[in-house]
C-alpha positions in Angstrom: 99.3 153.4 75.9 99.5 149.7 74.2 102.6 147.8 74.0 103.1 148.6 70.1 103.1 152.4 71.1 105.3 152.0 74.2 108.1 150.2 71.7 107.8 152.9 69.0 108.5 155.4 71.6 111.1 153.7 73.2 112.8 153.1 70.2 112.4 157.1 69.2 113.9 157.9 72.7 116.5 156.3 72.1 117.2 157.5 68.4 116.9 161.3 70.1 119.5 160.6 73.2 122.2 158.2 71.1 124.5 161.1 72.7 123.3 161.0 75.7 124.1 158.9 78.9 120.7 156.5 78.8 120.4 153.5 80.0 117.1 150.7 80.6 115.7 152.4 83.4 115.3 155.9 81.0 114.1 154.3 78.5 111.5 152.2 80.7 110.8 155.5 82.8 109.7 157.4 79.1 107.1 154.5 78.5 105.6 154.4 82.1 106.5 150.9 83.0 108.5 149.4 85.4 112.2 148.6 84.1 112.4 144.6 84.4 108.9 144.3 82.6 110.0 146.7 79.9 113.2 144.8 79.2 111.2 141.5 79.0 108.9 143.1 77.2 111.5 144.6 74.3 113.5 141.5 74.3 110.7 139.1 73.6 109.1 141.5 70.6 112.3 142.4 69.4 114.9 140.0 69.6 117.2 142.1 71.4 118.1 143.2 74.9 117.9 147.4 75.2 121.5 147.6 76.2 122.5 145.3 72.8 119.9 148.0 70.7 121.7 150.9 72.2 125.1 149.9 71.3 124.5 148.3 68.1 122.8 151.8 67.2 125.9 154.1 69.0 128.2 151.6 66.9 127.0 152.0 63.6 126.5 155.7 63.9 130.1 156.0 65.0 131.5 154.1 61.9 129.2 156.5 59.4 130.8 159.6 61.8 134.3 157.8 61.3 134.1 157.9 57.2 133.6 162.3 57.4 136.6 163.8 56.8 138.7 165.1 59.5 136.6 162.7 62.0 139.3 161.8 65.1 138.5 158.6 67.2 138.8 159.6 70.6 136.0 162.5 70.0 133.4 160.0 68.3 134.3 157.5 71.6 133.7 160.4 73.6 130.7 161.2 71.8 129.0 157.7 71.9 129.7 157.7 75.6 132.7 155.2 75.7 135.0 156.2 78.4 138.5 155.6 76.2 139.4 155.0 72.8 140.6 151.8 74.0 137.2 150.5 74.9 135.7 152.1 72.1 138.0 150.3 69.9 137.3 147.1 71.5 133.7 147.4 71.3 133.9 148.4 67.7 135.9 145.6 66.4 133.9 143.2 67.9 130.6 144.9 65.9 132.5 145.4 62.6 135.0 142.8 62.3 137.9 145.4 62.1 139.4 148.3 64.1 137.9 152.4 63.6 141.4 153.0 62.3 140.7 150.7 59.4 136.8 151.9 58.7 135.9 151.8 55.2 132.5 152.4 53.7 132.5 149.4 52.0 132.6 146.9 55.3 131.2 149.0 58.4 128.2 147.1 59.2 124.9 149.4 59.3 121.9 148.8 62.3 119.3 150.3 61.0 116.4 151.7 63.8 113.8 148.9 64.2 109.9 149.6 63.4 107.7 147.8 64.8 104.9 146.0 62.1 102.4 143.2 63.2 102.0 140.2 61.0 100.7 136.9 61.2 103.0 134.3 59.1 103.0 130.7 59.4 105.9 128.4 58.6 109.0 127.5 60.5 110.5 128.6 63.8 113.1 131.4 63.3 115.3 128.3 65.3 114.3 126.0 61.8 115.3 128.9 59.8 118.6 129.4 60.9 119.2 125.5 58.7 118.1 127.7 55.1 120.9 130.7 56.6 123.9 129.1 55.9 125.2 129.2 51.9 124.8 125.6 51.0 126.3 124.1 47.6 123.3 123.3 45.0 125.2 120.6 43.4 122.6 119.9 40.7 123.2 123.8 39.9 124.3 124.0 36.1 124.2 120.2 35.8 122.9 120.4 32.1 126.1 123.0 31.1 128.9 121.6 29.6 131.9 123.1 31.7 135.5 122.1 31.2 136.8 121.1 34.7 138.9 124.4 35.6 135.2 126.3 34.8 133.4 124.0 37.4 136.4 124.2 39.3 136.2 128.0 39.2 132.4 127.3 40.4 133.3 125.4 43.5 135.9 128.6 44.5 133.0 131.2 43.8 130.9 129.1 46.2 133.0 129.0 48.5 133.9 132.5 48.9 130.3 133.2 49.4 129.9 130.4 52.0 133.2 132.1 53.9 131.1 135.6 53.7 127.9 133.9 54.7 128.3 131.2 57.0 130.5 132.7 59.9 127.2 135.0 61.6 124.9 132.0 60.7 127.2 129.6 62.8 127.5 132.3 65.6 123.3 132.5 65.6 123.6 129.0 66.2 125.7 129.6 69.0 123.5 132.2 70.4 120.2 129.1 70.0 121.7 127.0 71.6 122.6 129.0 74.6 119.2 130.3 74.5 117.3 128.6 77.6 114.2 130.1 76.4 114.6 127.2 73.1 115.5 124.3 75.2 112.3 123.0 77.6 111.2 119.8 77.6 108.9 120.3 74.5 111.2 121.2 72.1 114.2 118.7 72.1 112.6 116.7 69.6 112.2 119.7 67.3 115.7 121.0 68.1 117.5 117.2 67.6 116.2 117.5 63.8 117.3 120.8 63.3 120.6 120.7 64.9 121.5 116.9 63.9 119.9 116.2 60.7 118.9 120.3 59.2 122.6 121.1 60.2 125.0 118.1 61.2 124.1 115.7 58.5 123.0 118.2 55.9 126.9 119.5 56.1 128.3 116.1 55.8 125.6 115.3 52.4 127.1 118.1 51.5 130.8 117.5 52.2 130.3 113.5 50.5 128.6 115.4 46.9 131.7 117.8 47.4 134.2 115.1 47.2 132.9 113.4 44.8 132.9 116.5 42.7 137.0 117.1 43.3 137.5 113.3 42.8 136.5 113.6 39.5 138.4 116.6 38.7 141.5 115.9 40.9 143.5 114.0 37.8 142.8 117.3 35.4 145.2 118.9 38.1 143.1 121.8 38.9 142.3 120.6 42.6 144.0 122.1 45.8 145.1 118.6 47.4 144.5 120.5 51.1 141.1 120.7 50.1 140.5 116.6 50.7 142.4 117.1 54.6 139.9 119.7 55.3 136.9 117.8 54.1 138.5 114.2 56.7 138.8 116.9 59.5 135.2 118.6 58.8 133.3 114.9 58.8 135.4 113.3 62.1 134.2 116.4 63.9 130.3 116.2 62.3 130.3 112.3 63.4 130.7 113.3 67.0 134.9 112.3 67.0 135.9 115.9 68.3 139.2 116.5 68.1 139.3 118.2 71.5 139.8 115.8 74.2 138.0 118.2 76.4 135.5 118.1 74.6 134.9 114.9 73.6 133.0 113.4 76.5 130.2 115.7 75.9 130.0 115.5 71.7 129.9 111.4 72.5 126.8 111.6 74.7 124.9 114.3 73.0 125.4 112.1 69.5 124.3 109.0 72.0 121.4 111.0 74.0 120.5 114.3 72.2 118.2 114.9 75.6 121.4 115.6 77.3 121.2 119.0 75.9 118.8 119.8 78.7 121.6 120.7 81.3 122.9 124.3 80.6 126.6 123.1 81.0 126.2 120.5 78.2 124.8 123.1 75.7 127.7 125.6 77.1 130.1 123.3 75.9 128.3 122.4 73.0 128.0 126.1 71.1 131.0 127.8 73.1 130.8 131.2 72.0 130.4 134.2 69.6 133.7 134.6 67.6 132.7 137.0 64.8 132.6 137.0 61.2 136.0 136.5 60.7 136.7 133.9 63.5 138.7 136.1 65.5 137.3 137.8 68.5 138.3 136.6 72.0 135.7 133.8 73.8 135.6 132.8 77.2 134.9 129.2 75.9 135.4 127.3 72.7 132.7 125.1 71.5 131.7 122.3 69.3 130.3 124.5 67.4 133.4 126.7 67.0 135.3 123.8 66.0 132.4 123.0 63.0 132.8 126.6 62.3 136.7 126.3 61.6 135.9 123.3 59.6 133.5 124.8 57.2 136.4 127.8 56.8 139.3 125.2 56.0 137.2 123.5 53.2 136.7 126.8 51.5 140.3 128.6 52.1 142.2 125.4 50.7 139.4 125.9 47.7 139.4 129.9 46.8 143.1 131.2 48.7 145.2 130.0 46.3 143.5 132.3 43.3 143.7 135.2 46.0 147.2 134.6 46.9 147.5 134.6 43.2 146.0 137.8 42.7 147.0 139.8 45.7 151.0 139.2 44.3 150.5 142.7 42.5 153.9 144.0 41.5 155.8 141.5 43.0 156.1 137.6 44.1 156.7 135.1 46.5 160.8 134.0 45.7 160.1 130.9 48.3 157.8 129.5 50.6 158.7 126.5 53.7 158.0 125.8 56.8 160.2 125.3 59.3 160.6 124.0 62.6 163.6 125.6 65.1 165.3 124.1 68.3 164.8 126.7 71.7 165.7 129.8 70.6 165.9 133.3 72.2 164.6 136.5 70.7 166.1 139.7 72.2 165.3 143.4 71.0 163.3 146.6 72.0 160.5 148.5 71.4 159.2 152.1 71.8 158.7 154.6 69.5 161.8 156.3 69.9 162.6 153.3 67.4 161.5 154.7 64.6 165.0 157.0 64.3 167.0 155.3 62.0 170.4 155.9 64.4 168.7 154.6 67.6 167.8 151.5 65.3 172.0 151.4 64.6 172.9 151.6 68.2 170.6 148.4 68.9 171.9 146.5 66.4 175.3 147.4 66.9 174.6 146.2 70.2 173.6 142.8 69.1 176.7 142.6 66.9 178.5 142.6 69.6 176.9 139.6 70.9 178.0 137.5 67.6 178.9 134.6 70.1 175.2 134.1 70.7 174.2 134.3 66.8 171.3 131.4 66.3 171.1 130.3 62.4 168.6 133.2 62.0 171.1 136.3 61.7 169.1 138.6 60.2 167.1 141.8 61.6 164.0 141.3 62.5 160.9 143.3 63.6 159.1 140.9 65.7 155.2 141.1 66.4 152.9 139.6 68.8 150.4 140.6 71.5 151.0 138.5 74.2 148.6 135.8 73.4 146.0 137.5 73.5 143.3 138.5 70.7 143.8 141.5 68.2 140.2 142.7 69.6 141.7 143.1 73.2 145.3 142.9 73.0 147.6 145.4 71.7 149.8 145.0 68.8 153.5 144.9 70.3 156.4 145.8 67.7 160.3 144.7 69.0 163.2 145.4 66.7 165.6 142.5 67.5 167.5 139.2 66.7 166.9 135.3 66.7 169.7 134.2 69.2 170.9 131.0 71.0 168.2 129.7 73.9 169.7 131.2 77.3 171.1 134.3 75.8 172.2 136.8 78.2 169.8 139.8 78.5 171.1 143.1 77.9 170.0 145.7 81.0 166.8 147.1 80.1 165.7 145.2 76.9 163.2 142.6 76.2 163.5 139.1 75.4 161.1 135.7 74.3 161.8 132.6 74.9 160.9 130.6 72.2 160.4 126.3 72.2 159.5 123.3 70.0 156.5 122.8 71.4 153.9 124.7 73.0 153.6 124.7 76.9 149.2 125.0 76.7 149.4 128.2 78.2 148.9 131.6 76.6 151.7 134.5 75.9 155.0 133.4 75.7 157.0 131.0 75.6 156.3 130.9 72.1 156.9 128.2 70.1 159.5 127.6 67.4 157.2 126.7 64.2 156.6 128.7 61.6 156.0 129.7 57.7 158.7 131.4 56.2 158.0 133.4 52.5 160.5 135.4 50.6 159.9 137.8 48.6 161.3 140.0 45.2 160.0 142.8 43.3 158.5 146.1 43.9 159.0 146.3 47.7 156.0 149.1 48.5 154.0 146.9 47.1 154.9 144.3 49.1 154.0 146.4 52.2 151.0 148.2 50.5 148.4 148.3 53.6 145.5 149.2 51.5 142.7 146.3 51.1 144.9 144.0 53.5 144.5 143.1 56.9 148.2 144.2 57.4 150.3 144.6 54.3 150.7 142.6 51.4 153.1 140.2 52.8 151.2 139.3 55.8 148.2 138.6 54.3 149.6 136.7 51.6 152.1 134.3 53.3 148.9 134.0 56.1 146.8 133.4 53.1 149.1 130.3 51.5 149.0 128.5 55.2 145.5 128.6 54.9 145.2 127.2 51.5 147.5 124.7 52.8 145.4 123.2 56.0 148.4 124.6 58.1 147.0 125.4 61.4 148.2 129.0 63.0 148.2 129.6 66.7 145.5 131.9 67.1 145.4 133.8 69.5 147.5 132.1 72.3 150.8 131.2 70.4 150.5 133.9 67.5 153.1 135.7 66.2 154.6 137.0 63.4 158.0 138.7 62.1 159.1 141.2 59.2 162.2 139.9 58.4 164.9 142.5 56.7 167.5 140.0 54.7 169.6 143.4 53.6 169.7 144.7 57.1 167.6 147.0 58.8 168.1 150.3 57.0 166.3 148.9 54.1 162.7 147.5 53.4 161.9 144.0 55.1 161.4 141.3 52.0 160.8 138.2 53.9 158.5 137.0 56.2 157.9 134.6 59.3 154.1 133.2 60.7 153.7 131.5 63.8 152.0 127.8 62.9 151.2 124.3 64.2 153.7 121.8 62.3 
């Protein structure tokens, strides 16, 4: 049996046992080959390790078993051999970009089985290629229409919404070349300095000059987003090799000096960090360079297309106001648990808390606070308290839960968190306001998280993160304002 037919029926074996409890050794053992060579083998023809084939395949079967009717999560975990619904969870946010509770059939991501075809093509390294992958601005596009400036304007935002739905996976590919040992001998660094400085580095910042110069012109028509010129500063210090990250910075100043540093493992480690996902958000062991480039190129584009969106998502309703605001140490004491849900075991809490009027901070009203402990929304839980705002010190009821809150952050992750934040009103039809459908959260979130962006305002993903409903006619009613954790 040749190698083409020993893939092909791998790849079959696996499409018949997707169910099944397999692993590299099976699949090696149905091909007659020993299971190290196999896995070199499949890697180097495919582009993939078996384990990553098997559960990219389980995943995306799972999300198409998800959309039937009726489907229940724990008994497709169960069925693509996950041991809870918590790791399958984890594992399938990571894939997707969302959680199975939120699949939709619109944004589950589908791995098809791979065939095997031989071909012969010349051309550039699939390393070169990755340059051509990201979605960059043709700025002598439309040059001969005549456009007034809130039509090219409306160009730039259309761009850049296809950049922010492009560019995330191509950056994270760039992360996994770099980190690719297999890329990096002696022979190839001079290859691999033009595509990494000049196809990528210097391409972004040609990019980011013809950009400006295309908002300069329209800036006095009034059209332009003003955070869209900080994002642009922040984007080329970073691209020069003037990383903002002092731990970093040693490392992006000798690369830019001796690109043959990127010989040493620990350089390029530091250098590409790690995966974080199409939207940014998963949890890494280690943030990058390139991570850091990759927040950049998101920043240009939110402070170019959010506003329309915030715009848009305010369906029914509007923001009243919108400030941010920075607190002295404050204390936030409440509870959680489902048994929290009853309207008269909400009373008794508050009650509770009204009795403590001597420890009121400025922030009196009742809040549902949200967090999870610092950690990512891939691996940490979503934690809901019903609670108050009070003084810094407050004394503890027996048996509740408090956060300590302070002006600025400690480095560390989880609480103390700290006392910065957006805070949006609200008026209008309140279920929209909390409408869940085609938002990350509810309408409120997304929006008031959507304006920071616009604005270049920094949030505290994922160690200082939090956010709060806050319910200005009291807690028997629907929440109409709302707090965001940020960098001030």
């Amino acid at each position: 049996m040749n190698w083409i037919e020993s893939l092909s029926r791998a790849i079959q074996y696996i499409e018949n046992h997707l169910t099944d409890d397999i692993n590299s050794e099976d699949v090696s053992k149905q091909v007659y080959s020993s299971s190290s060579h196999f896995q070199f083998i499949f890697h180097v023809v495919l582009g993939i390790t078996v384990g990553e084939y098997i559960r990219n395949r389980r995943l995306s079967c799972a999300a198409q078993e998800l959309m039937k009717p009726n489907s229940k999560i724990l008994d497709v975990a169960m069925r693509y051999r996950y041991d809870s619904s918590e790791s399958f969870s984890k594992a399938f946010t990571r894939f997707h970009g969302f959680p199975p509770s939120k699949v939709q059939q619109n944004k589950i991501k589908i791995f098809y089985p791979l065939s095997i075809n031989i071909s012969v093509q010349g051309g550039f390294s699939m390393s070169r290629r990755l340059i051509d992958e990201f979605y960059w601005r043709d700025t002598y596009e439309h040059e001969d229409e005549k456009l007034s400036n809130e039509e090219k304007y409306k160009r730039l935002i259309t761009w850049a919404g296809k950049a922010r739905e492009q560019n995330p996976n191509v950056f994270d590919a760039l992360t996994e070349w770099i980190l690719d040992n297999s890329q990096w001998s002696d022979d190839k660094i001079s290859e691999n300095e033009q595509i990494l400085m000049q196809g990528v580095f210097t391409r972004f910042k040609e990019q980011n000059a013809q950009l400006r110069a295309c908002l300069l012109e329209l800036e006095p028509s009034g059209v332009v987003n003003p955070a869209v010129f900080k994002a642009l500063d922040r984007f080329d210090e970073e691209l020069s090799g003037h990383s903002h990250d002092t731990r970093l910075q040693p490392v992006v100043t000798r690369v830019f000096s001796d690109f043959s540093a990127m010989r040493e493992r620990n350089i390029r480690e530091l250098i590409a960090g790690s995966k974080t996902g199409p939207t940014g958000t998963n949890t890494v062991e280690l943030y990058g360079y390139i991570n850091y480039l990759k927040d950049c190129d998101a920043a240009v584009q939110w402070a170019l297309f959010m506003p329309e969106v915030v715009t848009m998502q305010q369906n029914g309703f509007k923001v009243d106001s919108f400030e941010y605001i920075k607190k002295p140490a404050m204390r936030f004491i409440g509870r959680e648990g489902d048994e929290l849900s009853n309207i008269e075991v909400r009373r008794r809490l508050f009650k509770t808390l009204d009795e403590m009027s001597e420890f009121n901070s400025e922030l009196t009203y009742d809040v549902l606070f949200m967090h999870h402990y610092g950690l990512g929304v891939d691996i940490g839980p979503w934690h809901g308290v019903w609670g108050r705002f009070m003084k810094a010190e407050t004394p503890v009821p027996e048996g509740w839960l408090y956060f300590d809150f302070e002006p600025a952050s400690d480095g560390k992750v989880g609480p103390p968190y700290v006392s910065q934040f957006a805070y949006a009103t609200f008026s209008g039809d309140v279920e929209a306001m909390h409408r869940r459908e085609g938002f990350d959260s509810d309408a409120m979130y997304d929006i008031t998280r959507n304006i920071m962006l616009g604005s270049g305002v920094n949030i505290p993903y994922p160690e200082k993160y939090w956010t709060a409903e806050v319910f200005l006619n009291g807690y028997e009613n629907y929440s109409t304002a709302y707090m965001f954790s940020a960098e001030l």
